[in-house]
C-alpha positions as CSV (number, residue, x, y, z in Angstrom):
1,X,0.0,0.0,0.0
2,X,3.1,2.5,0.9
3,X,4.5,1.7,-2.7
4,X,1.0,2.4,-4.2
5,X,0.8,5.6,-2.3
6,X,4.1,6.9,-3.6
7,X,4.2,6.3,-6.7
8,X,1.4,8.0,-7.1
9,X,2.9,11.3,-5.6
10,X,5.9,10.8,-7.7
11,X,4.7,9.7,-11.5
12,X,7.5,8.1,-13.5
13,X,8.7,10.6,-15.9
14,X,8.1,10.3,-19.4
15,X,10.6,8.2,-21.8
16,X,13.5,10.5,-23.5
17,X,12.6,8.2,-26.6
18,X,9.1,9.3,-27.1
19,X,9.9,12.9,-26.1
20,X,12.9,13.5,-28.3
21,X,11.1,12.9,-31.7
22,X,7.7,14.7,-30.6
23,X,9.7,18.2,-29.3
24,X,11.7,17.5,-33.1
25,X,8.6,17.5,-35.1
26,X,6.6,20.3,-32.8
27,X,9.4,22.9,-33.7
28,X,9.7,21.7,-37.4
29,X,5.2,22.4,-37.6
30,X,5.9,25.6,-36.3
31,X,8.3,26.8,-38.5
32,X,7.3,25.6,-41.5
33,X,3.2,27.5,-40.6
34,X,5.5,30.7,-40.2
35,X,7.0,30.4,-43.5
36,X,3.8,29.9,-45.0
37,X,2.1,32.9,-43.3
């Protein structure tokens, strides 16, 4: 029950894999919609 409890304060934080190509391709959007504009 203790473990349960804590990990719930404390989520895991989210994989470097995952996060790496999504922050890549945000930036990329964003500057290719500004170009267009």
């Amino acid at each position: 029950m203790n473990s349960a409890r804590h990990a719930r304060l404390s989520p895991p934080p989210p994989p470097p894999v995952i996060q790496l190509p999504t922050a890549t391709k945000q930036p990329y959007t964003k500057f290719d919609k500004h170009e267009d504009l």
